[in-house]
C-alpha positions as CSV (number, residue, x, y, z in Angstrom):
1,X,-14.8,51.8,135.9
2,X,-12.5,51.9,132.9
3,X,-12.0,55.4,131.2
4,X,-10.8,55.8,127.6
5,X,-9.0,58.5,126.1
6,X,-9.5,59.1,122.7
7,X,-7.2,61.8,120.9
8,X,-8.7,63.8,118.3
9,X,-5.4,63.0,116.6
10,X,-5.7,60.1,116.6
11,X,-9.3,60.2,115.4
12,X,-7.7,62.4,112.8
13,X,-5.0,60.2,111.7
14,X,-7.6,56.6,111.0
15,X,-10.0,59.2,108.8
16,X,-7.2,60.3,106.3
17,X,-6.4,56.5,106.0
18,X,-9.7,55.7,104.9
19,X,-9.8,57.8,102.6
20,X,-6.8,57.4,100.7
21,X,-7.4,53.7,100.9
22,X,-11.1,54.5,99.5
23,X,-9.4,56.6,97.0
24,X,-7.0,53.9,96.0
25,X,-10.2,51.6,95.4
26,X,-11.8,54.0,93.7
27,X,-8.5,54.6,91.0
28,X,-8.2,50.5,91.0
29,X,-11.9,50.1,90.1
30,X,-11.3,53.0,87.3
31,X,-8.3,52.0,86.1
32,X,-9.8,48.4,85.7
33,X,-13.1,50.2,83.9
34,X,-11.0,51.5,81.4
35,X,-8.8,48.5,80.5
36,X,-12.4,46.8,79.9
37,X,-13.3,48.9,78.0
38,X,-9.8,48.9,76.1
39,X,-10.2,45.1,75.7
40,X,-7.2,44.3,77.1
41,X,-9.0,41.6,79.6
42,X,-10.9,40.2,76.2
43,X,-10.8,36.1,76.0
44,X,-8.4,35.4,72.8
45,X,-9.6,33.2,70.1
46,X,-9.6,29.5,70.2
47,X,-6.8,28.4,68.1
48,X,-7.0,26.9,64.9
49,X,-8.0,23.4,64.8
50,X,-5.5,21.2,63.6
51,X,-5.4,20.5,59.6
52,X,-6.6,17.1,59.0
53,X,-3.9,14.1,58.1
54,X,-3.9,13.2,54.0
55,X,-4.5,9.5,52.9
56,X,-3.3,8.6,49.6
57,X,-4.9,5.3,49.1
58,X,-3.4,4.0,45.7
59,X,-6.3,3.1,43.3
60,X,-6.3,1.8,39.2
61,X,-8.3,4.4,37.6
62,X,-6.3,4.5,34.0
63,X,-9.2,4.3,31.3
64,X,-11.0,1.3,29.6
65,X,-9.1,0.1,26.3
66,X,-11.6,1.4,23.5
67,X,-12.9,-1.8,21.3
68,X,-11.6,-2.9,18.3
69,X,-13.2,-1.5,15.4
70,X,-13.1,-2.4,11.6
71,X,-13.3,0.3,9.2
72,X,-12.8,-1.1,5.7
73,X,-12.5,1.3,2.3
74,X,-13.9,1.5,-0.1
75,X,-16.6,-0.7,-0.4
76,X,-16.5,-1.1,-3.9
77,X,-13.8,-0.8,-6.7
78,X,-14.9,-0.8,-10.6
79,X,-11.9,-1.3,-13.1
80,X,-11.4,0.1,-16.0
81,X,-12.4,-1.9,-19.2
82,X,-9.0,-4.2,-18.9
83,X,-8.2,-6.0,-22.6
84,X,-8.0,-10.1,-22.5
85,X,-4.8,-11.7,-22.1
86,X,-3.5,-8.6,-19.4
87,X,-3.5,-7.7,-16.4
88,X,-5.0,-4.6,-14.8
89,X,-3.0,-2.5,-12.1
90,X,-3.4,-3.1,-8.8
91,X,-6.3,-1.3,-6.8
92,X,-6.0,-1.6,-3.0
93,X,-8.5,-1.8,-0.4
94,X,-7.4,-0.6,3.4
95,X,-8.9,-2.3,6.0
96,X,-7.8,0.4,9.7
97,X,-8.2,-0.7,13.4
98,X,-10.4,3.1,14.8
99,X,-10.0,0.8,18.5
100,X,-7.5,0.5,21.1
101,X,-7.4,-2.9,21.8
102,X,-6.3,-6.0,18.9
103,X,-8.2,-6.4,16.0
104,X,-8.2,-10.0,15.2
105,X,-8.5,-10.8,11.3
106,X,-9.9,-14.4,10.7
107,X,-10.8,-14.2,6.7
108,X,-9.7,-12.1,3.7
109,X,-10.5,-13.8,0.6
110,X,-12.5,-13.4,-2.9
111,X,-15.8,-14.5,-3.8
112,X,-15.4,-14.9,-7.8
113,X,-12.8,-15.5,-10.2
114,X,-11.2,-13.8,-12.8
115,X,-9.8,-11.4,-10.0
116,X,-7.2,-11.5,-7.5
117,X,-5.7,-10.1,-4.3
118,X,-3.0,-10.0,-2.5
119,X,-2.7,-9.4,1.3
120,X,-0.6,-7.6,4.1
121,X,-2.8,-8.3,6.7
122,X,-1.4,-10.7,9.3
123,X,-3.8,-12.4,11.8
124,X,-3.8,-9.5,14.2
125,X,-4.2,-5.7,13.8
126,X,-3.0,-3.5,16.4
127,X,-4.8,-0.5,17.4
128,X,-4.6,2.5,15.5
129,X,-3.0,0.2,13.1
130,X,-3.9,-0.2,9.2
131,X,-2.9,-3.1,6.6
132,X,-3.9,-3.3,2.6
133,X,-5.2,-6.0,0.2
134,X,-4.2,-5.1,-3.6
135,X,-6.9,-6.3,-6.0
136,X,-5.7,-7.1,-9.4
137,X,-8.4,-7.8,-12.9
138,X,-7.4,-10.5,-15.2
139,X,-10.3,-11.2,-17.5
140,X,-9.3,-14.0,-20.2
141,X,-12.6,-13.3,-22.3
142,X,-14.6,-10.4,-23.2
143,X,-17.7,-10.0,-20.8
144,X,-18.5,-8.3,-17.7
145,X,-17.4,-9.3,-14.3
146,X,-17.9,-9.3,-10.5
147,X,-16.3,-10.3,-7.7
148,X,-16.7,-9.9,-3.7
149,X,-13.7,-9.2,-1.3
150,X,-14.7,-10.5,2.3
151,X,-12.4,-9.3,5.2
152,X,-14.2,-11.1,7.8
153,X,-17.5,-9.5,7.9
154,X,-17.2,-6.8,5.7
155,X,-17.8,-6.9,2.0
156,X,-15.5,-5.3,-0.8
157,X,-18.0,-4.9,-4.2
158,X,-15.2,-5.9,-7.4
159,X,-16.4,-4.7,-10.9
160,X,-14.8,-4.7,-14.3
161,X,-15.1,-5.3,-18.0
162,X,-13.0,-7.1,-20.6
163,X,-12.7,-6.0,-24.0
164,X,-11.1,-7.8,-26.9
165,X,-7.7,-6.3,-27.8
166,X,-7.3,-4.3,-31.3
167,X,-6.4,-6.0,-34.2
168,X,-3.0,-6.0,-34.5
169,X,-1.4,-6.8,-38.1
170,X,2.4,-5.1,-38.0
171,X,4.1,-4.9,-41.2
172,X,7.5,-5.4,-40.9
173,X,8.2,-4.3,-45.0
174,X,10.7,-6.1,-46.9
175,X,14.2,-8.1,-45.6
176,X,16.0,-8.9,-48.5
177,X,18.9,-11.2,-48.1
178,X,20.3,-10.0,-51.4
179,X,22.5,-12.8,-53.6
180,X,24.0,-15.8,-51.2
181,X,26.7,-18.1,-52.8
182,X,24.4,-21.3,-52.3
183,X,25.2,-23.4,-49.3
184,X,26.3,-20.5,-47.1
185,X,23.8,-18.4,-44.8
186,X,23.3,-14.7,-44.1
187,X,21.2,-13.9,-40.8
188,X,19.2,-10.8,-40.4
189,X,17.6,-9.6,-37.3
190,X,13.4,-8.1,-37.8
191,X,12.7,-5.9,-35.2
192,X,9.0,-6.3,-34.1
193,X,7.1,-3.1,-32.1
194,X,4.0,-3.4,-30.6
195,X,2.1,0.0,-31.5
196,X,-1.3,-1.4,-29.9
197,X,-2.4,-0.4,-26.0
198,X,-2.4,-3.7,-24.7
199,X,0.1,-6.1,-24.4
200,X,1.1,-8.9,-26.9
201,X,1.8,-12.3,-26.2
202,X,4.3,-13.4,-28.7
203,X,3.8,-17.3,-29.2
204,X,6.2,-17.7,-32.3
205,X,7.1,-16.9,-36.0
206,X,7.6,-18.6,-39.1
207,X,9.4,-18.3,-42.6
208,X,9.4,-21.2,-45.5
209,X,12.6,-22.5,-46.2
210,X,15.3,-21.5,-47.3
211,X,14.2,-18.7,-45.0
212,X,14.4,-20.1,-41.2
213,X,13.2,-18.5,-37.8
214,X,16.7,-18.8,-35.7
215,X,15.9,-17.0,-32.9
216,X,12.5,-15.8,-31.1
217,X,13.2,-13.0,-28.6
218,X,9.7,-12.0,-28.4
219,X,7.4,-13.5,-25.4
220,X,4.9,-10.5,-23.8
221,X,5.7,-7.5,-25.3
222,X,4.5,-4.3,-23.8
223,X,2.9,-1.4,-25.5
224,X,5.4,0.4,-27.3
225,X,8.0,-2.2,-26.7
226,X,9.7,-4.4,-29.2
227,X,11.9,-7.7,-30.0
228,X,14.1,-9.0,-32.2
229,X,13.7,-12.3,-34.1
230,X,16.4,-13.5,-36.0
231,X,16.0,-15.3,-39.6
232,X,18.4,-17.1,-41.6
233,X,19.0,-17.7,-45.2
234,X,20.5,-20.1,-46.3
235,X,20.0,-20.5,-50.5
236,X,19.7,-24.3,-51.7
237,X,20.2,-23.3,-55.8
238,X,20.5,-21.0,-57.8
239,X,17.6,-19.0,-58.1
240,X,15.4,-16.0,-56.6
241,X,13.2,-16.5,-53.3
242,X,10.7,-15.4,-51.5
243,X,8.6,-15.8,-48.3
244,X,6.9,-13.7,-46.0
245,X,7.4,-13.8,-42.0
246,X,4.8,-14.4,-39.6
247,X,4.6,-13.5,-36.1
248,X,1.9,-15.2,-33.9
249,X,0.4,-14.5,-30.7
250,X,-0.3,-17.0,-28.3
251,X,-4.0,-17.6,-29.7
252,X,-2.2,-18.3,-33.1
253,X,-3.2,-15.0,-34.4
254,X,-1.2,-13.0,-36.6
255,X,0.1,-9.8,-35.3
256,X,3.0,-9.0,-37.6
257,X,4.3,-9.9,-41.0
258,X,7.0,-9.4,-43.7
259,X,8.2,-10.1,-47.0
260,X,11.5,-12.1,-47.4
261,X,13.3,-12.2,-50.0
262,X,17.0,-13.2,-51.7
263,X,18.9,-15.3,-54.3
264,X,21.0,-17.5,-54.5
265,X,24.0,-18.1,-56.9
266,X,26.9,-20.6,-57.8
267,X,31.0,-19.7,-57.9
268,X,31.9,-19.0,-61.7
269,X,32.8,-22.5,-62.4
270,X,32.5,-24.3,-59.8
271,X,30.3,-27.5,-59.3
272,X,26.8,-26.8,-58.2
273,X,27.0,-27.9,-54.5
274,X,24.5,-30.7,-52.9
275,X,22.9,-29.2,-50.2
276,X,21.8,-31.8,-47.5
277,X,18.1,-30.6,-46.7
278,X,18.8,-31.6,-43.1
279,X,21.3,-29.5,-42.6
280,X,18.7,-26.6,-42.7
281,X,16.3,-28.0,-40.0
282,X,19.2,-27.8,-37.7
283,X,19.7,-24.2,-38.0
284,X,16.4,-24.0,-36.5
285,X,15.0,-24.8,-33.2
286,X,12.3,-26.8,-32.7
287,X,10.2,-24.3,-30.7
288,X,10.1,-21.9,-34.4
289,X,8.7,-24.1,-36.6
290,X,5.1,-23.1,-35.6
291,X,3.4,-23.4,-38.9
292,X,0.7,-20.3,-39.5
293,X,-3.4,-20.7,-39.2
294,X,-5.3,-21.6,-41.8
């Protein structure tokens, strides 16, 4: 039979082990309570998901062109009562492209007579862009009278009224020549003005002989403006003469006049010279021998 000793020592000895390692378990398990409760064990957050790549894909998304557009003013123009035989000032009509693409012009012209227009549109108007048409009134009557402008579709109302010009009768007084040995010639220049408002169309003037128109310098002469005609005299005998100077317009009216007058006279004695009557149509031209209405 088999005998065992057992030491109360060693007995002893295995029971403080125990409980120090029970002790040990016990500060583990607390210690690992408290970092718990600490968090320090706590799962960390997922990362951030990774930002998503950026695609540029190239597209065309500049703006539609706005249309073409026609604005045309104004729509009407009215002259001022214009006298016969003139020529208003020019009145203009703008015609504007409000679009952004070409504006393509196809007509400007005039419906009517009696006016007239000139233009600086070309066959295309770019947008934004504006061109003009100047609109002129030339009546050659008295009366009333209208017109149309057309730029393409659009239509430009034209107005105006003619009105005969004031009588116009300029005395030019007296030119006196004063004594002129016979056969020799004395020239005088007649200033004409025109003191009406409208313009004068200076056709010609006349003297009778031995009084001759040299020289017109007078075609359309302006308000206020003047010209000079030159007139000769060139005595044929001895005697005193007179005439009167007419200026004429180009309806053969007469718009100016003066009195002419001078002598002529021989050399104490000398021999009365034959003056050749031919010799004084040559000292005047053709285009001056206008004779004046009846």
């Amino acid at each position: 039979m088999r005998t065992i000793t057992i030491r109360l020592a060693d007995y002893v000895d295995d029971d403080r082990r125990r409980r120090r390692r029970r002790a040990t378990l016990v500060a583990v398990a607390a210690a690992a309570v408290a970092l718990l409760a600490a968090g320090a064990f706590r799962t960390p957050p997922p990362p951030p998901p990774a930002p998503a790549p950026i695609v540029i894909v190239k597209t065309d998304t500049a703006a539609p062109l706005k249309p073409a557009r026609a604005v045309v003013t104004p729509d009407a123009v009215t002259f001022k009562p214009q006298s016969i035989g003139g020529s208003s000032a020019a009145q203009f009509v703008t015609l504007r492209n409000d679009g952004e693409e070409p504006l393509p012009i196809r007509n400007v012209s005039l419906d009517g007579s009696r006016f007239q227009i000139i233009s600086s549109c070309s066959d295309v108007l770019a947008g934004g862009a504006s061109c003009t048409v100047a609109v002129l009134f030339a009546p050659p009557k008295p009366g009333q009278y209208r017109a149309k402008l057309l730029i393409d579709a659009t239509v430009v109302l034209l107005s105006g009224d003619a009105v005969a010009p004031p009588v116009v009768d300029v005395d030019l007084g007296v030119i006196d020549f004063g004594r002129q040995m016979i056969g020799t010639k004395n020239a005088r220049n007649v200033r004409f003005t025109n003191n009406s408002p409208a313009p004068i169309a200076v056709s010609g003037a006349t003297a009778p002989p031995p009084f001759i128109v040299a020289q017109n310098g007078c075609a359309t002469v302006a308000p206020g403006a003047g010209c000079d005609i030159l007139v000769v005299f060139v005595p044929a005998s001895q005697q005193a003469y007179d005439g009167e100077l007419l200026v004429l317009d180009d309806q053969k009216n007469r718009v100016a006049h003066g009195k002419l007058t001078g002598g002529g006279y021989f050399r104490d004695g000398g021999v009365i010279p034959q003056i050749d009557p031919r010799r004084l149509r040559q000292l005047a031209p053709p285009t001056t021998t206008t004779r004046p209405p009846r």
